[in-house]
N, C-alpha and C positions, 0 to 999 in steps of 0.2 A: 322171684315172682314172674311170671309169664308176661310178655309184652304186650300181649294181646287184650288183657285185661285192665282195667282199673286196676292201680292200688291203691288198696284204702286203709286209714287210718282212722283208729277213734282215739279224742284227743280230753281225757280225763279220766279220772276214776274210780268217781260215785255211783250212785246204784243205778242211776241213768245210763250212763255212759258199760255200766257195767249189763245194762238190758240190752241195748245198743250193741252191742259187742257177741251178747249171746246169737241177735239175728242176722248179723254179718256172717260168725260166724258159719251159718247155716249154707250159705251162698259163696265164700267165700273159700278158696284153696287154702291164703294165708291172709294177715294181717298184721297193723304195724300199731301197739298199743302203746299212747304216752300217758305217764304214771306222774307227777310231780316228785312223789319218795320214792326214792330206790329201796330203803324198808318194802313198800309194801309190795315190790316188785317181787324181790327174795324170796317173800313170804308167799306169793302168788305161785312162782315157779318151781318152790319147796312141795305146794298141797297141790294144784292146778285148780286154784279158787281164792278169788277174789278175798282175801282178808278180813276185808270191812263192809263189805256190801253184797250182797244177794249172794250167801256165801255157798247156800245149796246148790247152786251150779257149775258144777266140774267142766273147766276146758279143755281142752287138744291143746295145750301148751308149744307143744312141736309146731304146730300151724301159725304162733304167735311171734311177732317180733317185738318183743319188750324195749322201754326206751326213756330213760329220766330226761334225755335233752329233747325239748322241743324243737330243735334246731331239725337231729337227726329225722325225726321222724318227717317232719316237712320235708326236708331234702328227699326221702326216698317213698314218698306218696302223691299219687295226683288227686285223692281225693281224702278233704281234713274235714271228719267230723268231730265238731266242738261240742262238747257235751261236758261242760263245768259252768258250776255256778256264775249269776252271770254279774257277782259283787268280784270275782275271782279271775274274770276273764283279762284284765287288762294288768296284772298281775302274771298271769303266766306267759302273755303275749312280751313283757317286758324283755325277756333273754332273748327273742326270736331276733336273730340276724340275718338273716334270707327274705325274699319278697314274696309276696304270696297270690301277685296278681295274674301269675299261670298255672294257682292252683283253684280244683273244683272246692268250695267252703258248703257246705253244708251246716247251719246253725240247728241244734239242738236244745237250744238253749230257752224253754220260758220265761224268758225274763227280760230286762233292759238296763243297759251298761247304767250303773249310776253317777252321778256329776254329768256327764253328756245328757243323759237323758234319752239316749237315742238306741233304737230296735239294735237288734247284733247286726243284722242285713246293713243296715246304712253305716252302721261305725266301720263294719270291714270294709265298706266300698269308701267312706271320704277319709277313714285313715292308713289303710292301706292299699287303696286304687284298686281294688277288686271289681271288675265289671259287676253290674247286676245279673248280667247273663250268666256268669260263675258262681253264682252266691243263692244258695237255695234253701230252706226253710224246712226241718221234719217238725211235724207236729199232731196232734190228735188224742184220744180219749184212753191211752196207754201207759198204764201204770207200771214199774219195770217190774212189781213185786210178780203182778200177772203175769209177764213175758217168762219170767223164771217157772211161774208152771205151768206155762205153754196153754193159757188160755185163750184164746182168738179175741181178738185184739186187732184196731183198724189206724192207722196210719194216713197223713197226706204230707205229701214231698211237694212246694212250691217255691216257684223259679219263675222270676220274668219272663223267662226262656221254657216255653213249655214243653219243647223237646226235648232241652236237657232234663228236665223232671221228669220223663219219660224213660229216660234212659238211665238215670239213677235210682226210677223206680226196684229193678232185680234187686238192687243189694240187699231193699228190707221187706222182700216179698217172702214168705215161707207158708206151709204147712197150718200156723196157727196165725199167721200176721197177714191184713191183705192191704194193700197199698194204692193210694190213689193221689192224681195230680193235679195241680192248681197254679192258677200265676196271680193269686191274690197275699206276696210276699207279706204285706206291710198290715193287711188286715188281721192276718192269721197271726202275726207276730204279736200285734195289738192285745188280741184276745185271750192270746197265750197267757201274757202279762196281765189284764184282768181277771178273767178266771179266777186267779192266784188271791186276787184282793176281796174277789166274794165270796171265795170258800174261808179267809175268814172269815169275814162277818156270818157269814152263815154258822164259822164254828164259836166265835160269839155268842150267837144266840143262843147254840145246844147248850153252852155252857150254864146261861143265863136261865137257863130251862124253858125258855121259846120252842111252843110244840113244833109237828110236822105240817100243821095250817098255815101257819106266819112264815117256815121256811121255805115251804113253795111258793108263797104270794112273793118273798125272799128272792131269789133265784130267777121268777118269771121278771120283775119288773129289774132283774140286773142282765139279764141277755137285753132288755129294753135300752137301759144305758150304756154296754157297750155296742151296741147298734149304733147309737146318734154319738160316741167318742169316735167309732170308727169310720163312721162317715164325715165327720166333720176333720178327722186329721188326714184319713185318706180318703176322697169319694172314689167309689170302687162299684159295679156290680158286680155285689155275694149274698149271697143267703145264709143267714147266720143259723140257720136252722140245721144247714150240716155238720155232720158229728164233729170234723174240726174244729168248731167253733160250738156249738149249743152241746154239743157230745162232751166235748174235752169241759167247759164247765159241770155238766151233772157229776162226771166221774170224780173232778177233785170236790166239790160241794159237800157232793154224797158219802165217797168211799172211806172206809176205814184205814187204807193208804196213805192218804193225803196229808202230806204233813204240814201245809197251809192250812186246813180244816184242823185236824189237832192242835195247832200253834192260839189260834184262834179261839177255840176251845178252852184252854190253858187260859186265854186272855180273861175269857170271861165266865172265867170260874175265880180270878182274883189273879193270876199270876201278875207281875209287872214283866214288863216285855224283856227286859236284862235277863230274868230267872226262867221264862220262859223258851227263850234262846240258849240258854247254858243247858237244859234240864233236854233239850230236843237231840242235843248232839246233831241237828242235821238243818239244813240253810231251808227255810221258811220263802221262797222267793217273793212271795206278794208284800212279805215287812218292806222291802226295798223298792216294789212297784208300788205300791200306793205311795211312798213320795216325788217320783218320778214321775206317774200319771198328774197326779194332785198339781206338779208345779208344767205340766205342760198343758193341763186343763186351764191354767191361768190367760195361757194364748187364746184357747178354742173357746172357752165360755159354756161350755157344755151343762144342762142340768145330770151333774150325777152325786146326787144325795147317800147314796149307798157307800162310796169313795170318800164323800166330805166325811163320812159319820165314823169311818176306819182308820181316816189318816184324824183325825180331830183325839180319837183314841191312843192312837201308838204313837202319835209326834206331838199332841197337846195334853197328855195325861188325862184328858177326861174321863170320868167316869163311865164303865160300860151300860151300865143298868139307864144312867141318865140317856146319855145318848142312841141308846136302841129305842128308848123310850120314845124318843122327840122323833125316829127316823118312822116311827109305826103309821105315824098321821101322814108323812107325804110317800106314802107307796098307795098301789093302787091293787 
């Protein structure tokens, strides 16, 4: 790889990481891809396509450097985009024996490390010393199924350092993706992981057969609540109104993508959340942010009724028809 350039790495292999991968490669000469299975690598560099995820997209294999140790690929990247689940993360970080605080971290990641409790931005900065300056944020209203058919599709890269999100803006700029910069890390990350908790409930409700009146009054009064979670854990001036944040909920609420909206869905049509999880084959992030929010809303005290009434479902077995029921009277 050229000196001159970044290199960059994307560090997982689901359909995320595999959307991710298609818009680098747009921009990019080469690339350094880490796989956990060396299966699904073979398999990758047998077809030139991903196996198991967005499988219609053919790559320039030649352009790619394949890699089951997360070791190697850190070693030979300055810039490590993490793009695995984020129940999974501290799991694949376990092998890493090299230090990562001279490399650029870019999190992908919706979600929040569970048992810490804490965004991907602050786990890499106090457990492995990653300045904040190096540690930046993709996120926005982009589904990877879209990225794979080159739908237009918007993007925001933030970074304490809003230079540096400036300057790692190119990598996911292309043709159908347009990219924009932010240094509101810790709200964006916030939202990322809400989001996730109200496209279930919203897919609760389709399930429960709650029309399309109750899921917008639904939806409006949960950009409500995560406005006042994210002001009370970060005060920040942002406007939640921007598609990173108000965008990126409609998309998973709404879209037929969304496999928190599906998950949810499944909830409350009867699945129990064990069968529901087995029968998705694919990681649900909000099951794991609503108990992550829920116990650090213990701290902040926050009214967020939409969250009590999700996690009260999938971590207290109540009943969904009850509890959507009791949630109807305090929205507004």
């Amino acid at each position: 790889m050229g000196e001159s350039r970044l290199r960059v790495a994307v560090m997982g292999g689901g359909s995320w990481a595999t959307g991710i991968a298609k818009i680098v490669m747009d921009n990019e000469p080469e690339m350094i891809w880490y796989m956990r299975r060396q299966e699904q690598i073979d398999e990758f560099m047998r077809t030139s396509r991903n196996p198991s995820y967005l499988s219609s997209v053919k790559f320039d294999i030649d352009r790619i450097h394949f890699t089951s140790k997360i070791n190697q690929a850190v070693k030979n990247a300055d810039v490590l985009i993490f793009a695995t689940p984020s129940p999974f993360l501290k799991q694949h970080l376990k092998k890493l024996r090299l230090r990562l605080d001279s490399k650029i971290v870019v999190s992908a990641i919706k979600g929040i490390v569970p048992d810490e409790n804490m965004v991907v931005s602050e786990y890499f900065h106090q457990v492995y010393s990653i300045p904040f300056e190096q540690i930046a944020v993709l996120s926005g209203p982009c589904h990877a199924e879209e990225v794979a058919l080159e739908r237009t599709s918007y993007l925001t890269i933030a970074c304490a350092d809003r230079e540096r999100a400036r300057q790692l803006s190119p990598i996911f700029t292309n043709r159908y993706v347009q990219t924009y910069t932010s240094d509101d890390t810790y709200g964006i990350e916030y939202a990322s992981v809400m989001k996730n908790i109200y496209a279930i409930a919203v897919g609760i409700c389709h399930g429960l057969k709650y029309g399309d009146n109750f899921q917008a009054v639904l939806v409006s009064n949960a950009i409500q609540e995560m406005n006042r979670f994210c002001n009370a854990a970060h005060p920040f001036h942002r406007n939640l109104q921007e598609s990173v944040y108000l965008g990126d909920l409609l998309v998973t609420a709404y879209s037929k993508f969304s496999r928190n909206r599906t998950f949810g869905n499944m909830i409350g049509k009867g699945y129990s959340v064990k069968t529901a999880q087995v029968e998705m084959e694919m990681i649900a992030e909000g099951y794991y942010g609503t108990k992550c929010i829920h116990e650090l809303n213990e701290k902040y005290q926050v009214n967020m009724p939409i969250l009590d009434a999700v996690y009260s479902i999938l971590y207290q077995r109540r009943q969904p028809s009850c509890v959507m029921r009791e949630l109807t009277k305090k929205l507004m």
